[in-house]
DSSP file (Angstrom, degrees, kcal/mol; ACC not computed):
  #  RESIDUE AA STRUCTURE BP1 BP2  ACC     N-H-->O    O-->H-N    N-H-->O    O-->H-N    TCO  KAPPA ALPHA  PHI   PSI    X-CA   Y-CA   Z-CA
    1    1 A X              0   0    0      0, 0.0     6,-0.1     0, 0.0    86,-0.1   0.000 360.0 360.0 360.0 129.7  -15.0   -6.1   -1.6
    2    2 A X        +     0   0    0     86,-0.0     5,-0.3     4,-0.0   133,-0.0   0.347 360.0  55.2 -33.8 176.1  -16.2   -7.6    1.9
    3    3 A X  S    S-     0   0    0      1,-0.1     3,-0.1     3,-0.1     4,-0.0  -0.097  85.4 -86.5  79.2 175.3  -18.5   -7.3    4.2
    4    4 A X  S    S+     0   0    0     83,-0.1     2,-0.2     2,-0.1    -1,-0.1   0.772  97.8  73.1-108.5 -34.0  -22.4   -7.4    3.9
    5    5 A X  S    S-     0   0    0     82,-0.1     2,-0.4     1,-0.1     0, 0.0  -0.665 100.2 -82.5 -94.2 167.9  -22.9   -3.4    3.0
    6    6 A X    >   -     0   0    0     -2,-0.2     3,-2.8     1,-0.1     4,-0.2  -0.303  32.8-159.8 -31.2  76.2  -22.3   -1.5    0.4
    7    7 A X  T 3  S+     0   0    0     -2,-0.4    82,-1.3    -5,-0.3     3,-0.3   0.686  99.5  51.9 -62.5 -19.6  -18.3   -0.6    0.8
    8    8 A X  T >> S+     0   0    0     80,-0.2     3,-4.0     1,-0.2     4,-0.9   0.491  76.5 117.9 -89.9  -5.3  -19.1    2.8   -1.7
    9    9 A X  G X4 S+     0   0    0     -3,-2.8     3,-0.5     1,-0.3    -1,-0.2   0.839  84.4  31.3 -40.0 -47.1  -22.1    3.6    1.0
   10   10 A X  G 34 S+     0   0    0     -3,-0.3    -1,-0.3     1,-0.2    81,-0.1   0.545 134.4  27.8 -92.8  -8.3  -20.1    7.0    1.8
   11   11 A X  G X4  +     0   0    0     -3,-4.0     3,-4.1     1,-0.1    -2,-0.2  -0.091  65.4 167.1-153.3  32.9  -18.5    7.8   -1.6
   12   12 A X  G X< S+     0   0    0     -4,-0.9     3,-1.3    -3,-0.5    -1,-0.1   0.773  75.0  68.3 -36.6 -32.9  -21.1    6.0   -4.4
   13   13 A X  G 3  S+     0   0    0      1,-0.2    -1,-0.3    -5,-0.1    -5,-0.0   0.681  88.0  66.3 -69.6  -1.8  -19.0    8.2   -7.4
   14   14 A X  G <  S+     0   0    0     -3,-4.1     3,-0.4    -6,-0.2     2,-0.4   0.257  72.3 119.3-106.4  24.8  -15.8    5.9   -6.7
   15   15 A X  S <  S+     0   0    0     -3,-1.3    -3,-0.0     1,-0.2     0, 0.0  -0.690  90.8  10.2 -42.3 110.6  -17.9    2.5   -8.1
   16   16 A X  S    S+     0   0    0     -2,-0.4    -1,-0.2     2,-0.3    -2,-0.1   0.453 112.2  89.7  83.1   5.0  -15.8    1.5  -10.8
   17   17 A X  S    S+     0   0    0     -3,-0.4     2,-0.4     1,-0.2    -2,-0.1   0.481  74.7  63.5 -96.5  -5.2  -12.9    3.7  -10.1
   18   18 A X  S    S-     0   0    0     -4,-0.2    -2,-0.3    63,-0.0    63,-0.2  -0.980  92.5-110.0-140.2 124.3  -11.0    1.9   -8.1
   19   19 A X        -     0   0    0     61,-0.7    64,-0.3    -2,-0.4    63,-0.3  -0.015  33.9-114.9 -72.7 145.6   -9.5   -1.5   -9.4
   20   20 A X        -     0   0    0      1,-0.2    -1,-0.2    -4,-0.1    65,-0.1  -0.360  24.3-131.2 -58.2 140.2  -11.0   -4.9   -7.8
   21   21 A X  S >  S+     0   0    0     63,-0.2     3,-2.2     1,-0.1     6,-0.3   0.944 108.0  71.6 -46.1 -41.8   -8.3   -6.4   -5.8
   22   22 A X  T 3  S+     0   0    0      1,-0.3     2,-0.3     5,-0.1    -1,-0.1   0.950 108.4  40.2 -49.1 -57.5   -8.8   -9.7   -7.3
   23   23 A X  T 3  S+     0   0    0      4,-0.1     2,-0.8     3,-0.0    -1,-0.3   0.167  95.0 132.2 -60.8  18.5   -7.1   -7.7  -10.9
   24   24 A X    X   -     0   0    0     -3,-2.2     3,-4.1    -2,-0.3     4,-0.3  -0.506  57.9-154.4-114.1 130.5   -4.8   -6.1   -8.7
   25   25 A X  G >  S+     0   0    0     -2,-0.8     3,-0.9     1,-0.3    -1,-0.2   0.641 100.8  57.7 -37.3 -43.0   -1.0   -5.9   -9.3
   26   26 A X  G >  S+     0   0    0      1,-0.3     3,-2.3     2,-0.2    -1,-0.3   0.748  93.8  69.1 -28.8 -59.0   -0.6   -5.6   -5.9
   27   27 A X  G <  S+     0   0    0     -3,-4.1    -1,-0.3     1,-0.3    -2,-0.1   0.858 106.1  32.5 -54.3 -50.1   -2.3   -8.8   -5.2
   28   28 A X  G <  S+     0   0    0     -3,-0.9    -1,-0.3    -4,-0.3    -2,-0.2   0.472  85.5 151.1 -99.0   3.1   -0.1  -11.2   -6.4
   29   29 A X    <   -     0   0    0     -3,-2.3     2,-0.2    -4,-0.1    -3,-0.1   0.225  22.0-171.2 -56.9 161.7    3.2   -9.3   -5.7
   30   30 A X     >  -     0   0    0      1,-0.1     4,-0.6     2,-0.1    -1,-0.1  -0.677  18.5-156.9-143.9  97.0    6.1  -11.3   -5.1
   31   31 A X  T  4 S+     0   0    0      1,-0.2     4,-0.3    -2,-0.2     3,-0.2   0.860  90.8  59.7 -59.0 -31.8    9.4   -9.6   -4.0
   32   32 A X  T >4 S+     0   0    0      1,-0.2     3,-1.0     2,-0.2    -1,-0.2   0.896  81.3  72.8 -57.0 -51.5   11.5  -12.6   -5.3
   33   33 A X  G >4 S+     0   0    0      1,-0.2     3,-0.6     2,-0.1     4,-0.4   0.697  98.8  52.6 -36.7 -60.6   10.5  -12.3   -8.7
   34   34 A X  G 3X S+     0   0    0     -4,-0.6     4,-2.1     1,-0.2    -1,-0.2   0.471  82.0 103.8 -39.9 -11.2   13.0   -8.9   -8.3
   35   35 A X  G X4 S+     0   0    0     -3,-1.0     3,-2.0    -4,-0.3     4,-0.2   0.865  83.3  33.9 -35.4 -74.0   15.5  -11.4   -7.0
   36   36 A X  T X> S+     0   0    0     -3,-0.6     3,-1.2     1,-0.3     4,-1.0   0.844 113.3  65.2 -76.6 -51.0   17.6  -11.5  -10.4
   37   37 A X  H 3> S+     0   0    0     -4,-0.4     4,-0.6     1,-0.2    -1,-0.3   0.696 107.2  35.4 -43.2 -37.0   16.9   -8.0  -11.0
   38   38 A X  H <<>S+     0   0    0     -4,-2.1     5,-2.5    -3,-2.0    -1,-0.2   0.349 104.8  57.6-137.1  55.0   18.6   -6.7   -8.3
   39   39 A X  H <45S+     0   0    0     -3,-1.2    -2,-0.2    -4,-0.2    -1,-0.2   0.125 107.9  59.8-116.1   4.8   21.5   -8.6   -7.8
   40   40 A X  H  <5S+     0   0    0     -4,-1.0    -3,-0.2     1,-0.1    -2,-0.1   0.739 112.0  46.2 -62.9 -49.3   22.1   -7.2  -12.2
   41   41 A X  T  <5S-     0   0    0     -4,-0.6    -2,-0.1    -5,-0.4    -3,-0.1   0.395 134.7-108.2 -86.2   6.4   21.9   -3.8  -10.4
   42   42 A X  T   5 +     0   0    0      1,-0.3    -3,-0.2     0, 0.0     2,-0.2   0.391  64.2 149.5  88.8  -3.5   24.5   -5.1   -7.6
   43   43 A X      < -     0   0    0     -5,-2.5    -1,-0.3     1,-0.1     4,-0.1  -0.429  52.9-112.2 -67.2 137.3   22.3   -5.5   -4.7
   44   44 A X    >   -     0   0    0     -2,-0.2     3,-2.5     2,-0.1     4,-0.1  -0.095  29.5-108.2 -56.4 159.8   23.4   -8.3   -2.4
   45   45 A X  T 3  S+     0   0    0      1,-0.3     3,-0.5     2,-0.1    -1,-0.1   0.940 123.1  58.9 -46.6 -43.6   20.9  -11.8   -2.1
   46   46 A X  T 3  S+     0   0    0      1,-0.2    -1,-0.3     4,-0.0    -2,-0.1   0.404  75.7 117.1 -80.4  18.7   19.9  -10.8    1.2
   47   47 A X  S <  S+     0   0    0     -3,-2.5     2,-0.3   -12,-0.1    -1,-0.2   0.625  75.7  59.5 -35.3 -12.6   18.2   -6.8   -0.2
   48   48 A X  S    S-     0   0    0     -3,-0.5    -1,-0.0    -4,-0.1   -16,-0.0  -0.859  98.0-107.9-137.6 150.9   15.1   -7.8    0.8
   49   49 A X        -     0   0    0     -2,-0.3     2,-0.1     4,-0.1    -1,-0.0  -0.447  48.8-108.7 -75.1 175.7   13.4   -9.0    4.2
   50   50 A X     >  -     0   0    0      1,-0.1     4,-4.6     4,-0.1     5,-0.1  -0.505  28.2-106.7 -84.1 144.1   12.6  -13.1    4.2
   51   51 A X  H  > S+     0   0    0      1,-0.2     4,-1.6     2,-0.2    -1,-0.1   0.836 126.8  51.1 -13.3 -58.5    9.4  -14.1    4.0
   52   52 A X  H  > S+     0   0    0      2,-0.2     4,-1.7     1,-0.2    -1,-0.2   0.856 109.1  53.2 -87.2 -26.9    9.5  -15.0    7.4
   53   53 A X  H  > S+     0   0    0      2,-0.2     4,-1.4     3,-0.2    -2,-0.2   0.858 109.1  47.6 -12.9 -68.1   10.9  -11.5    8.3
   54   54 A X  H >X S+     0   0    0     -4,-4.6     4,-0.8     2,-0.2     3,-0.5   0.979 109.9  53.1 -61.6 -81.3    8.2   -9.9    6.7
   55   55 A X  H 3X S+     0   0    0     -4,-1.6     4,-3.5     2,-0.2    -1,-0.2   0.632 108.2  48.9  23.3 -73.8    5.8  -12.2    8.5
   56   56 A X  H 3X S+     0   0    0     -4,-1.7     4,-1.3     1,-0.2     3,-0.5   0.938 113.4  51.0 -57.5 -72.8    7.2  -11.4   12.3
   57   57 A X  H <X S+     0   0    0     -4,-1.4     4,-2.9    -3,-0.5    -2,-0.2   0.551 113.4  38.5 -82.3 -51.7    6.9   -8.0   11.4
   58   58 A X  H  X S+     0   0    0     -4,-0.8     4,-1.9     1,-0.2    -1,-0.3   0.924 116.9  53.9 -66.4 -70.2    3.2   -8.0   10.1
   59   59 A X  H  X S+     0   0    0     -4,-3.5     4,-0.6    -3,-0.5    -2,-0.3   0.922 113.2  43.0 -14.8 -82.0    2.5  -10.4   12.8
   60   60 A X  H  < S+     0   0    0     -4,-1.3     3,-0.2     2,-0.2    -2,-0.2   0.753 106.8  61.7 -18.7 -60.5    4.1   -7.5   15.4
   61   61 A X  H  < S+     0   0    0     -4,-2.9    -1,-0.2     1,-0.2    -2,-0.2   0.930 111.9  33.6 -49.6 -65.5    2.5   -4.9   13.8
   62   62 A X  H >< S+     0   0    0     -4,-1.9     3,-1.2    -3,-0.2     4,-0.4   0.266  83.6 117.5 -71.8  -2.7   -0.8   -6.2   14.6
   63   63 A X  T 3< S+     0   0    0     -4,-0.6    -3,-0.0     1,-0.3    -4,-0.0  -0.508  73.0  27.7 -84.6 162.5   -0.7   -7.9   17.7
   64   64 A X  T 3  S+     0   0    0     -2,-0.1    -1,-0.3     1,-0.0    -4,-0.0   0.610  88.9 110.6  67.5  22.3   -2.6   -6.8   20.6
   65   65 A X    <   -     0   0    0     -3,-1.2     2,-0.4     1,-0.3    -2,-0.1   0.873  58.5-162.4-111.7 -54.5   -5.3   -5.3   18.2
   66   66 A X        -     0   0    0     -4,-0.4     2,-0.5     1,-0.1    -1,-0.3  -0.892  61.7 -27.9 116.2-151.5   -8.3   -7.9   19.0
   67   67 A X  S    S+     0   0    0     -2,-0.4     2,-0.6    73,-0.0    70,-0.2  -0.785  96.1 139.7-101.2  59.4  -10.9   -8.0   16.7
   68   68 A X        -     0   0    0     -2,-0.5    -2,-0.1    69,-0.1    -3,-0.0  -0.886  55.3-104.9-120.6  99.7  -10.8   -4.4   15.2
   69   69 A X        -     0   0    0     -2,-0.6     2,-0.5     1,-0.1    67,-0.2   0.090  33.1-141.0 -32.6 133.2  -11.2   -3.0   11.7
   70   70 A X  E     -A  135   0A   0     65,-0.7    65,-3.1     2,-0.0     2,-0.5  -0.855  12.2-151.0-107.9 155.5   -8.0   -2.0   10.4
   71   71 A X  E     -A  134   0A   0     -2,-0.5     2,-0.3    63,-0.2    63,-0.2  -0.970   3.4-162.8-137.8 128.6   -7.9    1.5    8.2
   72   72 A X  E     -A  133   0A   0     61,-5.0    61,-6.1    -2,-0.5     2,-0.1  -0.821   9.6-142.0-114.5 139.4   -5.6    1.7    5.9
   73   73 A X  E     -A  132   0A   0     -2,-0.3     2,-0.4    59,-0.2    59,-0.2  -0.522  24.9-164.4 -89.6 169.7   -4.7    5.9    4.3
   74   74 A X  E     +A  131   0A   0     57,-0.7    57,-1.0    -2,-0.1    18,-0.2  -0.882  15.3 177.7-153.6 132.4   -4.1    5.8    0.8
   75   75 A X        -     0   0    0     -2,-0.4     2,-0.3    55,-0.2    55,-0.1  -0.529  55.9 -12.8-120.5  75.0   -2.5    8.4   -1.4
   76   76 A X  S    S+     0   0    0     -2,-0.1     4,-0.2    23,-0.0    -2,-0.0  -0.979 128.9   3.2  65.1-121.5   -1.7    8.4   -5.0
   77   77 A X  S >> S+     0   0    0     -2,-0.3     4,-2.1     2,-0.2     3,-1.4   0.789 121.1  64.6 -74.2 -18.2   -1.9    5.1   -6.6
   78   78 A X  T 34 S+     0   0    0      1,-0.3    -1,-0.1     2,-0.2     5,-0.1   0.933  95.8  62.2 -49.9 -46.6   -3.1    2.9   -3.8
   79   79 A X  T 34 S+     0   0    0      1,-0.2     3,-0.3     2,-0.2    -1,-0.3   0.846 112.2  38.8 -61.0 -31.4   -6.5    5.1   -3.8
   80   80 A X  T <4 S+     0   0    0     -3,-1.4   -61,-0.7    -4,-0.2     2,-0.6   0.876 135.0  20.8 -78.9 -40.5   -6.9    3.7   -7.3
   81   81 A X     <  +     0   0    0     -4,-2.1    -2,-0.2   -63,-0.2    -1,-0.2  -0.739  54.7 163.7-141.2  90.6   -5.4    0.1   -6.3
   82   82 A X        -     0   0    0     -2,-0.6    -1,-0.1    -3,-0.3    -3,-0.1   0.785  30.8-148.0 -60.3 -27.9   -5.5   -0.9   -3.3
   83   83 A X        +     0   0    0    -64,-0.3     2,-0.3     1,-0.2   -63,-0.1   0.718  65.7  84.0  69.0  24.3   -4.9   -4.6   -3.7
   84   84 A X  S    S-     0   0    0      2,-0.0    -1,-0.2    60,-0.0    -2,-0.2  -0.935  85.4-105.1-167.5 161.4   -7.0   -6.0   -0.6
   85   85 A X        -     0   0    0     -2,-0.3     2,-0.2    54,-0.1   -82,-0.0  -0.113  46.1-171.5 -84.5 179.4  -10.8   -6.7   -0.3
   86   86 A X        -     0   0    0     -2,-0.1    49,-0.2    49,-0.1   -79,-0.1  -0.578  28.8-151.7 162.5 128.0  -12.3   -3.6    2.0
   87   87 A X  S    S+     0   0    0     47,-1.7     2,-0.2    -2,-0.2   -82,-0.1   0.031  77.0  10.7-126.8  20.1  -15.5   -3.5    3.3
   88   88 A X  E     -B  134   0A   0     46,-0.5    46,-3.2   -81,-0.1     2,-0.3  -0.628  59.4-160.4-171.7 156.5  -15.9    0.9    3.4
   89   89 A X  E     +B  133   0A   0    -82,-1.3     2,-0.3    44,-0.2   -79,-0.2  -0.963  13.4 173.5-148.2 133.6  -13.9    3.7    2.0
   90   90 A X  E     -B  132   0A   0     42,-1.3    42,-1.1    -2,-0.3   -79,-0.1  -0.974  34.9 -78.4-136.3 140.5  -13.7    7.1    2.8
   91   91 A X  E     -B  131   0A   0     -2,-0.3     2,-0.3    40,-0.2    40,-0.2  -0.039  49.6-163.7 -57.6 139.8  -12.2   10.5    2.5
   92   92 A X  E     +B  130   0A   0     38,-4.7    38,-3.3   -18,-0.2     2,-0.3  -0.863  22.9 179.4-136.2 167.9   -9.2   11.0    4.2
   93   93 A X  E     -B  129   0A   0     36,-0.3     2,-0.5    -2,-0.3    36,-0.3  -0.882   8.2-165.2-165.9 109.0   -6.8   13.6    5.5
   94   94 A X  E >   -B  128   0A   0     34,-2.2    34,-0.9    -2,-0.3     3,-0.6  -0.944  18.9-138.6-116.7 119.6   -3.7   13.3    7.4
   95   95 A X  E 3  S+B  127   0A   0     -2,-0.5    32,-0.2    32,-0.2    31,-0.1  -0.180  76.4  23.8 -79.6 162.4   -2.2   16.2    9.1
   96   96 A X  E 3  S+     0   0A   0     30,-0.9    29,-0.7     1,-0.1     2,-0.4   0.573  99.9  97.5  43.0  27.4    1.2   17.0    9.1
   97   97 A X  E <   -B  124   0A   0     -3,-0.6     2,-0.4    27,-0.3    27,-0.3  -0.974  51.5-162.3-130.9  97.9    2.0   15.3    6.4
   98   98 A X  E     -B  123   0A   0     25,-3.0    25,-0.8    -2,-0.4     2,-0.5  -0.886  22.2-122.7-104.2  88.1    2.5   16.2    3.0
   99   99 A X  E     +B  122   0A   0     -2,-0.4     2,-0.5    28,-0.2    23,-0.2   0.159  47.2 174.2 -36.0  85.4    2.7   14.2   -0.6
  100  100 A X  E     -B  121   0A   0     21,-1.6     2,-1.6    -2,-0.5    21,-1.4  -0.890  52.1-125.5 -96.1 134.5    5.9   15.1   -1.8
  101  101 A X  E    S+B  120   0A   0     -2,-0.5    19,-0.2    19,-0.3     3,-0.1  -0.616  80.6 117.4 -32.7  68.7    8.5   14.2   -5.1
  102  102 A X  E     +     0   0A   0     -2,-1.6     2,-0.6    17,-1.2    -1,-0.2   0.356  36.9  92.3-110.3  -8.8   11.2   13.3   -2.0
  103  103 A X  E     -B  119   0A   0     16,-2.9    16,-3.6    -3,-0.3     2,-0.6  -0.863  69.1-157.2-115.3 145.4   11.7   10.2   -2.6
  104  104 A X  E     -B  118   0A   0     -2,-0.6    14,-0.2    14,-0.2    -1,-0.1  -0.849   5.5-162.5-134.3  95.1   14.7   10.0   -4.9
  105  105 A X        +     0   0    0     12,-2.5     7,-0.2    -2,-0.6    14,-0.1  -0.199  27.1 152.7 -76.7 175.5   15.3    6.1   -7.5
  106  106 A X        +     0   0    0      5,-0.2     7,-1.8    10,-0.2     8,-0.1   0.009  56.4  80.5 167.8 -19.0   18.6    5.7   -8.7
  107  107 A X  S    S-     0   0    0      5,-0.2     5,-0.1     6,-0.1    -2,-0.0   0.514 109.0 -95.6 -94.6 -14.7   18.2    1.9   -8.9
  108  108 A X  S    S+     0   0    0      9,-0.0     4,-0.1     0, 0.0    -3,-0.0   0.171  96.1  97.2  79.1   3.3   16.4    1.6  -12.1
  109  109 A X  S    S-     0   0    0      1,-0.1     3,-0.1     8,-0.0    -4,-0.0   0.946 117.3  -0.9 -64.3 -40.3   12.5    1.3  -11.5
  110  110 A X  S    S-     0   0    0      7,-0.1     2,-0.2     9,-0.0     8,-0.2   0.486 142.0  -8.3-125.5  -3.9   11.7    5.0  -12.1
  111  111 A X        -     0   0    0      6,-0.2     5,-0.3     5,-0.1     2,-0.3  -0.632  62.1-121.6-159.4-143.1   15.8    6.6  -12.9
  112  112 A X    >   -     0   0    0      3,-0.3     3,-5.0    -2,-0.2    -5,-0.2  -0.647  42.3 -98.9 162.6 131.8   19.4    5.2  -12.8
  113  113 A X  T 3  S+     0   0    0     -7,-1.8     3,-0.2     1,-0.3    -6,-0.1   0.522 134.7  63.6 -61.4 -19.8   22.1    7.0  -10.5
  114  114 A X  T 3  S+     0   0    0      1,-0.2    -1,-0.3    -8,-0.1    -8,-0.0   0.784 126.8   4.2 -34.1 -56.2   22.6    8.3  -14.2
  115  115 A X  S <  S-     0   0    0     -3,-5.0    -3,-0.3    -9,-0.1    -2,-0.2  -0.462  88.0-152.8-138.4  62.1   19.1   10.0  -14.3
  116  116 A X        -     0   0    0     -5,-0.3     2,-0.2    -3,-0.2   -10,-0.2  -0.123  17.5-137.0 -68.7 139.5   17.7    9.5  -10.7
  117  117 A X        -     0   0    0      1,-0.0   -12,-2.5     0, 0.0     2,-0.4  -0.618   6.6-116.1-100.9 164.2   14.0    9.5  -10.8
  118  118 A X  E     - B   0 104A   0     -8,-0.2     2,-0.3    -2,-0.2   -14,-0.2  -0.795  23.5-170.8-107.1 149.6   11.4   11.1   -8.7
  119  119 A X  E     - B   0 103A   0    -16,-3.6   -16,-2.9    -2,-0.4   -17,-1.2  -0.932  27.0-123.3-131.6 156.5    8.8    9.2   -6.6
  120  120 A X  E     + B   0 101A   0     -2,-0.3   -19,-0.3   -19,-0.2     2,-0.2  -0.625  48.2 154.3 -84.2 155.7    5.8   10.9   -4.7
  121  121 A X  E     - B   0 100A   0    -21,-1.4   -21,-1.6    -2,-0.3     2,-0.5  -0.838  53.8 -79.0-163.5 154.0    6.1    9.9   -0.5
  122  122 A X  E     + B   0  99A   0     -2,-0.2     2,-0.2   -23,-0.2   -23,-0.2  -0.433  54.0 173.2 -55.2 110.0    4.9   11.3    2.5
  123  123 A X  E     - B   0  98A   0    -25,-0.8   -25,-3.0    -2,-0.5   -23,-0.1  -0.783  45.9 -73.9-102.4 139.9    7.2   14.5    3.7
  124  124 A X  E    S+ B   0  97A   0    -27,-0.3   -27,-0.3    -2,-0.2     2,-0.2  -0.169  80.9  98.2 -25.2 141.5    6.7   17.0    6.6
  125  125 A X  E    S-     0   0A   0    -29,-0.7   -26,-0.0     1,-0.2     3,-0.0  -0.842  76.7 -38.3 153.1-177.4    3.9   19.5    5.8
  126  126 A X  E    S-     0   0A   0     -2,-0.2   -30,-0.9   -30,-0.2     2,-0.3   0.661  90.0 -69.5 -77.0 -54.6    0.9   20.8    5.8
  127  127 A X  E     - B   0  95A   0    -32,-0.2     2,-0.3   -31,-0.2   -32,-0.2  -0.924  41.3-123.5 177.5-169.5   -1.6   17.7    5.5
  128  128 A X  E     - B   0  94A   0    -34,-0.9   -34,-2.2    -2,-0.3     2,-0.4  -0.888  14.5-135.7-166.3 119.8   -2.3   15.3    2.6
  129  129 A X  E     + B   0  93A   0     -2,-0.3     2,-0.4   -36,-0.3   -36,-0.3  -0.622  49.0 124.9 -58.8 106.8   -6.0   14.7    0.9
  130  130 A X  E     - B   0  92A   0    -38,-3.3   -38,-4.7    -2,-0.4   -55,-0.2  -0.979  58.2 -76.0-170.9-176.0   -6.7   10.6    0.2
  131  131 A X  E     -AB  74  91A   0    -57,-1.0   -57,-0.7    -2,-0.4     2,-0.5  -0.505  27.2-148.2 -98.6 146.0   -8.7    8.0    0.7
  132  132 A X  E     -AB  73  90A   0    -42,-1.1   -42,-1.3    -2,-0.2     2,-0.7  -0.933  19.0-166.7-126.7 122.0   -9.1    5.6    4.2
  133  133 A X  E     -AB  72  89A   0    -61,-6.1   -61,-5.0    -2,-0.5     2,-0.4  -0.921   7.5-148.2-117.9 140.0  -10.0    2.0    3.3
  134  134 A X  E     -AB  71  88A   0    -46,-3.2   -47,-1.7    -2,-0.7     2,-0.6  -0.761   7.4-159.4-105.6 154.7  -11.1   -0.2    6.1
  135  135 A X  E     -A   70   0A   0    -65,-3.1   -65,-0.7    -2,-0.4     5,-0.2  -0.873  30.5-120.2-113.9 138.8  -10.4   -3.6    6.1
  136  136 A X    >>  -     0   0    0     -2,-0.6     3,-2.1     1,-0.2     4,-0.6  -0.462  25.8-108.1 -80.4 164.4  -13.1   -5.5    8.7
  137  137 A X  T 34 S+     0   0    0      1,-0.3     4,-0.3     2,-0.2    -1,-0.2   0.661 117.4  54.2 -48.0 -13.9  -11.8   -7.4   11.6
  138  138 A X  T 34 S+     0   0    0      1,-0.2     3,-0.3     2,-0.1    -1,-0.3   0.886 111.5  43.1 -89.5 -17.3  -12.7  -10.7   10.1
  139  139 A X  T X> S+     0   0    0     -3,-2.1     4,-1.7     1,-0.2     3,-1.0   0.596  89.7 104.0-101.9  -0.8  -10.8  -10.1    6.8
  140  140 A X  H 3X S+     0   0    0     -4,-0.6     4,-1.3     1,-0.3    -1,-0.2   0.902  86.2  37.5 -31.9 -59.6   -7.5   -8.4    8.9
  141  141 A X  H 34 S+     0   0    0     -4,-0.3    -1,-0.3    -3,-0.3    -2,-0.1   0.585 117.0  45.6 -96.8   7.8   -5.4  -11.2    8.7
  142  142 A X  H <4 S+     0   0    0     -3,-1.0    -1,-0.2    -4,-0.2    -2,-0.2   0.748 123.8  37.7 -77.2 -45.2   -6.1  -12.7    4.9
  143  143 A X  H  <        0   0    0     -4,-1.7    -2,-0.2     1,-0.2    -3,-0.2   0.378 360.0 360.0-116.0  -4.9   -6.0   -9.1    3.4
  144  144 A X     <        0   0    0     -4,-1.3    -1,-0.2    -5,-0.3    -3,-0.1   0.714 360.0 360.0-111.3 360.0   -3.1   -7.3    5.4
């Protein structure tokens, strides 16, 4: 984790619960490696945004922010593995919001249009319980 304190300062029982990034699947992901995988399952070459797509977008996202810690909500598995360095984490609560089984596979990660699987995502609703990791301003653009 960054930074010079203690990133658990607020929440010392989640030391060791939560995977480093360096180990974290997340870290290395590579949406081409899926390339071949889902152009078997019939998706066209272009399914996915380019590199440089992604990039502008990330880029986009963030502009105009300065030199500002960015805090990222986490819900489900992210709170265990985040994949990025983060220099505090804290309980978090997002209103209107809910963790729901809405979001509906068919493609073959989690079902098949056979046996469509369920995935947890945010739905209208009451609020959602999770974790808020900040990432500090110096480490924004390495780790986001």
């Amino acid at each position: 984790m960054t930074g010079q304190s203690d990133p658990f300062r607020h929440h010392p029982e989640l030391r060791g619960r939560i995977v480093d990034p360096d180990l974290s699947f997340f870290r290395g992901f590579e949406p081409a490696a899926h390339d071949a995988r889902m152009r078997a399952l019939g998706f066209p070459d272009d399914w996915r945004y380019s590199d440089a797509e992604r990039e502008a977008r990330r880029r986009s996202l963030l502009a105009g922010r300065g030199r500002q810690p960015l805090w990222v909500f986490a819900y489900g598995s992210l709170m265990e593995d985040p994949g990025f360095h983060f220099s505090d984490v804290r309980h978090g609560r997002i209103a209107g919001y809910a963790r729901r089984f809405c979001l509906i596979d068919t493609f073959g990660w989690r079902g098949s249009a056979a046996a469509p699987g369920l995935m947890a995502a945010l739905d209208k609703g009451f609020g959602c319980e999770g974790l808020v990791f900040c990432i500090a301003p110096e480490a924004v653009e390495t780790e986001s």
